[in-house]
C-alpha positions as CSV (number, residue, x, y, z in Angstrom):
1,X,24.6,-19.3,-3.6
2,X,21.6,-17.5,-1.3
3,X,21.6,-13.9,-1.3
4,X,20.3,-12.6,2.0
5,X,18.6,-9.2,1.7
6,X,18.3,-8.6,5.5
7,X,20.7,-9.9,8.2
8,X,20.1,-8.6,11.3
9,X,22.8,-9.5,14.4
10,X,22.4,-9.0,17.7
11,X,21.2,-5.8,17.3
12,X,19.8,-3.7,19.9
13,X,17.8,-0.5,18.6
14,X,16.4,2.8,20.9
15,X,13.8,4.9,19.9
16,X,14.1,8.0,21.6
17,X,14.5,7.1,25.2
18,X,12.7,3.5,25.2
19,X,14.7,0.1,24.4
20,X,12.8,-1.6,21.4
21,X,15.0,-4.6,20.6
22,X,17.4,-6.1,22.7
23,X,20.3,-8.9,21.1
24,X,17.4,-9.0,17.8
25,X,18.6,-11.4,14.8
26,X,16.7,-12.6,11.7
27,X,17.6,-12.8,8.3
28,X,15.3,-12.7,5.0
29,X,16.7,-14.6,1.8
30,X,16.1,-13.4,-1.7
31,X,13.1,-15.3,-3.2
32,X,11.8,-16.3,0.4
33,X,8.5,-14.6,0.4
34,X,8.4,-13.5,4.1
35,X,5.4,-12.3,6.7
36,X,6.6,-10.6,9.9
37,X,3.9,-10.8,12.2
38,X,3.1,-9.1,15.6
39,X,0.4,-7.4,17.7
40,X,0.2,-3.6,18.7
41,X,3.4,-2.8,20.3
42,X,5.8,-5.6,19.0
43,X,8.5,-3.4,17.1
44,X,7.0,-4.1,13.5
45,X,7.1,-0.1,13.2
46,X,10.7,0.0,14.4
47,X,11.7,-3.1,12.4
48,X,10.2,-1.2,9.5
49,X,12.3,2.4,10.2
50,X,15.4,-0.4,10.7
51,X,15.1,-1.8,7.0
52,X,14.2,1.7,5.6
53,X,17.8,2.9,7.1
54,X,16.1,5.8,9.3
55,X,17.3,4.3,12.4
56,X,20.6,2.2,13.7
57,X,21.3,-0.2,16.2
58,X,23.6,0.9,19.0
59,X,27.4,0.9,18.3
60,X,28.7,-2.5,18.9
61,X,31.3,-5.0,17.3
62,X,29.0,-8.3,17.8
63,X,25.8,-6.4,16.1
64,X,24.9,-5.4,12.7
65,X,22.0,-4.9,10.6
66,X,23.0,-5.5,6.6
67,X,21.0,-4.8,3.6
68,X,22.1,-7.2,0.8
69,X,25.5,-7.7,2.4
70,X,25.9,-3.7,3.4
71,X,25.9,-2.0,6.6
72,X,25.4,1.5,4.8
73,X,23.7,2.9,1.9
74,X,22.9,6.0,0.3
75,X,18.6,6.0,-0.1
76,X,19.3,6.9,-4.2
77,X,20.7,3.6,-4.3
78,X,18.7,1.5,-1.8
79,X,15.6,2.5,-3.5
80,X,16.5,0.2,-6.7
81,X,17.0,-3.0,-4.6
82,X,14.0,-2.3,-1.4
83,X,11.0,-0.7,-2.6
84,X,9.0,0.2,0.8
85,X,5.8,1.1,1.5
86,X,4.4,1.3,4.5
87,X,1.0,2.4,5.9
88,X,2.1,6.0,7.4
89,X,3.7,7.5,4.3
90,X,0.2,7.6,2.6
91,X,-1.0,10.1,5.4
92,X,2.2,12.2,4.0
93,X,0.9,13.1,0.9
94,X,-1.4,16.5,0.1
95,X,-4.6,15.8,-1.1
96,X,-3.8,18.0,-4.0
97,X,-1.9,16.0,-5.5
98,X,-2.1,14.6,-8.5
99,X,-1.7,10.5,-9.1
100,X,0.7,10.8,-11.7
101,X,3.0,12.9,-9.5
102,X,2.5,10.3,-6.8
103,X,3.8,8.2,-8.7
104,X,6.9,10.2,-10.2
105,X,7.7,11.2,-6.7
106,X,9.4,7.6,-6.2
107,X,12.5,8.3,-8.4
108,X,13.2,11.0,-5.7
109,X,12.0,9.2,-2.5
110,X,10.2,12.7,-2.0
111,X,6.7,13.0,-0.9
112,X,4.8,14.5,-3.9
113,X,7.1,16.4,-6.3
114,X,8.7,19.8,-6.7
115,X,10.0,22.3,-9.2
116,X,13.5,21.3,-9.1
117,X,12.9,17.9,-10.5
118,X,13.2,16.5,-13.8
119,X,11.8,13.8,-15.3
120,X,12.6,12.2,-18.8
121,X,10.2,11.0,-21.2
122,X,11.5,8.0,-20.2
123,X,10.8,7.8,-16.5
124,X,6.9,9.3,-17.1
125,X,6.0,6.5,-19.6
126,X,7.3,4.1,-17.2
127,X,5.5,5.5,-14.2
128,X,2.3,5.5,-16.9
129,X,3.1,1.8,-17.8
130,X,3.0,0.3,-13.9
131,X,-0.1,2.3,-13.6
132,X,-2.1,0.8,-16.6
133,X,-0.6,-2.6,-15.2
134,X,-2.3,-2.2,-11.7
135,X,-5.3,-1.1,-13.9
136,X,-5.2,2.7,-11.9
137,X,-4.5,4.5,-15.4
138,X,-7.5,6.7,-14.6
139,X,-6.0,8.1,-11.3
140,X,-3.5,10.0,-13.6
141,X,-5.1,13.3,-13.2
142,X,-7.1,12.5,-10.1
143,X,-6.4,14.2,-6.4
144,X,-5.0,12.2,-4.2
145,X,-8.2,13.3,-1.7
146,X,-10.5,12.3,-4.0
147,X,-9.4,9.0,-4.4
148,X,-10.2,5.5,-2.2
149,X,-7.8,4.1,0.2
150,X,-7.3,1.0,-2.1
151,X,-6.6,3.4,-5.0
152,X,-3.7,5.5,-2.7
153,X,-2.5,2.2,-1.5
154,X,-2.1,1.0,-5.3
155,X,-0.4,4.3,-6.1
156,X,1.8,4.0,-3.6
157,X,3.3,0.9,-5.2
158,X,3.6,2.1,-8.0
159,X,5.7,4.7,-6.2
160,X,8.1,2.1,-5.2
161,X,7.9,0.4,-8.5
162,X,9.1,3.0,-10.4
163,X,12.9,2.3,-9.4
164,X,12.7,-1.9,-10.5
165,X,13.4,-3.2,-7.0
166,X,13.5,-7.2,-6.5
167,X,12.0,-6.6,-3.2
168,X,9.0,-5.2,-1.4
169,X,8.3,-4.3,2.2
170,X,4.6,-3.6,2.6
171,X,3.6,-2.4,5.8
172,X,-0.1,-3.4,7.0
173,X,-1.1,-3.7,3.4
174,X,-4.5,-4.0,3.8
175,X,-5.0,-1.8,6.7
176,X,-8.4,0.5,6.5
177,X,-9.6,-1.2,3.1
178,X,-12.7,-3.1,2.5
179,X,-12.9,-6.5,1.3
180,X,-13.1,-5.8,-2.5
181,X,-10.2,-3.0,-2.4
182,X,-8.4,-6.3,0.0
183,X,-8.8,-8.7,-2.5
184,X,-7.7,-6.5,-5.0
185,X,-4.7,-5.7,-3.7
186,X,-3.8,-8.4,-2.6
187,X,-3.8,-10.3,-6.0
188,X,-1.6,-7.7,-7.2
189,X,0.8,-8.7,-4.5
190,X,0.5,-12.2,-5.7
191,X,1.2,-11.6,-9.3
192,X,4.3,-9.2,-8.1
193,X,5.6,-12.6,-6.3
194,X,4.9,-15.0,-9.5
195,X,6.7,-12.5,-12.1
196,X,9.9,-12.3,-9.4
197,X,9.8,-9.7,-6.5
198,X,10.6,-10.9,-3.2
199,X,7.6,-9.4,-0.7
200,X,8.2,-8.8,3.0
201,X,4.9,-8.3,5.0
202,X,4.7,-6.1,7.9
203,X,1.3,-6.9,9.7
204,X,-0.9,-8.0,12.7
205,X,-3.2,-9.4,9.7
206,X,-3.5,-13.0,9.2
207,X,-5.9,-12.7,5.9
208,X,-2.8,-10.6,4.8
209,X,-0.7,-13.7,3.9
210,X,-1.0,-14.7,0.7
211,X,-0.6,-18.6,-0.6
212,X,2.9,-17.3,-2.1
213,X,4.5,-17.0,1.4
214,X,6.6,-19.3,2.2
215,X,8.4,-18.0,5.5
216,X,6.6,-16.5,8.9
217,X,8.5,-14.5,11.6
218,X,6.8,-13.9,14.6
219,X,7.4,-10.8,16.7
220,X,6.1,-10.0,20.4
221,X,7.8,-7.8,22.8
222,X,10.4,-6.8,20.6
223,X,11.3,-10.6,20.6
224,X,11.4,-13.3,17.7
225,X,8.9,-15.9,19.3
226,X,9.0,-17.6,16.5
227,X,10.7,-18.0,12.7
228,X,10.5,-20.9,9.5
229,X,8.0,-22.2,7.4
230,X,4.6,-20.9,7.3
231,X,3.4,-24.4,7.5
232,X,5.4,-24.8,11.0
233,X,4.9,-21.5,12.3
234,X,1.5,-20.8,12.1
235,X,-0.3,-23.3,14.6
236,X,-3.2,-22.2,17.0
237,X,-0.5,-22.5,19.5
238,X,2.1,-20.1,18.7
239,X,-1.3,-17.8,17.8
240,X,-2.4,-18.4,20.9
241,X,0.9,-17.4,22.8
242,X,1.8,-14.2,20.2
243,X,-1.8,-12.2,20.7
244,X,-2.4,-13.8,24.0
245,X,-6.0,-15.0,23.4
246,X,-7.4,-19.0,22.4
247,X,-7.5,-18.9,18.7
248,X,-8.3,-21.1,16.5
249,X,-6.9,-21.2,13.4
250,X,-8.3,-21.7,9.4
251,X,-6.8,-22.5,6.3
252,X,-8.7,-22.2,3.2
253,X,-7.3,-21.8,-0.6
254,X,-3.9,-21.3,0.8
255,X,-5.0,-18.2,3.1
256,X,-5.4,-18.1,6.7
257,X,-7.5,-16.8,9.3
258,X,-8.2,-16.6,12.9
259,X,-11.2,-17.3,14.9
260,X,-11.6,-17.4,18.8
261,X,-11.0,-21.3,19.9
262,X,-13.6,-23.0,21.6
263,X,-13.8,-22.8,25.0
C-alpha cells in the first residue's frame, strides 16, 4: 500500500491579508523523490510554511492539508518523520555559534541551543556521527560566521538529521553556493536518496534536480501548472510557459538545465 506524506485538498491559504492558494491540491508519496518548482512569487515559500505546520488553510469541510495521513501534529513529533530545511533558517542562527551546537539544536527544533537543554551521551555521538558522515567533523568547534555557506548548508542537515526522518524538504538547496560547494551538496543529497530518505525540493533551480528525482510539480501563480514524471514534465514547453521566457532545455548525466531557446 502507498503511504502519502503530503495530501493537500482544496486548500486555500492567506498570508496576512494577501490570498496565496486558491482550491490548491497535490500529493507526495513516500519513496517518490519530488522537485516543486516555481519562479519568484509562486507560493514555494508559503507551500514550505504549509508542510512545516506554521500556517493553515482556511476552515473548510472540502479542504485539508495532511501530513502522513494527519491534519495535526505536535513539531516534537513531526520532526522524526519531515526533517526541513529551508534557505531562511540559516540566516537565524548567531555567528557565535558553535557547529556542534548547530547541530544539537535539531532535537529541540530551536535555533542554536540554551541552558535548559540536555543532551545524552547518546544524542551528541550521534550528532558527531552524521557530521563525520557529511565529512564536516572539523566544523565541531568552528563559529557558525566563520564558516562557508556550503559548510552552514551541510550543518543544517545535519540539524534535521539528528531526529532519523524518512523525509527531507530542502528549500533552494543550492542557493548562494558556488559550483564546488553545489556539487558537493548535492551528492550528499543523492546518497541520502540511495540509503532511503524521500527528498522534496523546493526551488527555481533546474541544476538543483538530481538524476534520483523521479516526480516534478510545477508551481506559478499559486497554481499547479503542472505535476508527473520528470521525464513528462520537464519539456521546453511547460519551461517556457512557467518562467515566461523561450527556453531551451538540456539533459546531460541525468541533470538538467536551461538555456535561452533560439530565436
Amino acid at each position: 500500500m502507498t503511504e502519502k506524506i503530503i495530501e493537500v485538498r482544496n486548500a486555500t491559504v492567506y498570508r496576512g491579508s494577501v490570498k496565496v492558494f486558491e482550491n490548491l491540491s497535490l500529493e507526495i508519496i513516500k519513496g517518490n523523490n519530488t522537485a516543486i518548482i516555481g519562479p519568484n512569487g509562486a507560493g514555494k515559500t508559503t507551500l514550505l510554511k504549509l508542510l512545516s505546520r506554521e500556517l493553515y488553510p482556511t476552515n473548510s469541510d472540502s479542504s485539508y492539508v495532511r501530513i502522513l495521513g494527519r491534519e495535526r501534529w505536535n513539531v516534537w513529533d513531526l520532526r522524526s518523520h519531515l526533517g526541513i530545511v529551508s534557505y531562511d533558517l540559516q540566516h537565524q542562527y548567531a555567528g557565535h555559534v558553535r557547529g556542534i551546537d548547530v547541530a544539537l539544536s535539531g532535537y529541540y527544533s530551536s535555533v542554536g541551543t540554551y541552558r535548559y537543554q540536555d543532551f545524552s551521551p547518546e544524542q551528541i555521538q550521534q550528532a558527531q556521527q552524521i557530521m563525520a558522515k557529511l565529512e564536516i567533523t572539523s566544523l565541531q568547534d568552528k563559529l557558525f560566521a566563520a564558516m562557508s555557506t556550503g559548510e552552514q548548508r551541510r550543518l543544517l542537515l545535519v540539524r534535521a538529521l539528528v531526529n532519523k526522518p524518512h523525509t527531507l524538504v530542502l528549500d533552494e538547496p543550492t542557493a548562494s553556493l558556488d559550483l564546488k560547494g553545489t556539487f558537493t551538496y548535492l551528492n550528499i543529497v543523492r546518497k541520502l536518496m540511495q540509503t532511503g530518505n524521500t527528498v522534496i525540493l523546493i526551488t527555481h533551480h533546474l541544476h538543483d534536480i538530481p538524476p534520483e528525482v523521479t516526480q516534478v510539480i510545477l508551481i506559478k501563480r499559486g497554481q499547479i501548472i503542472a505535476q508527473g514524471d520528470k521525464q513528462q514534465i520537464l519539456t521546453d514547453e511547460n519551461l517556457s510557459e512557467l518562467f515566461e521566457t523561450p527556453i531551451q532545455l538540456v539533459a546531460v548525466n541525468g541533470y538538467y538545465q536551461a538555456i535561452p531557446a533560439a530565436s
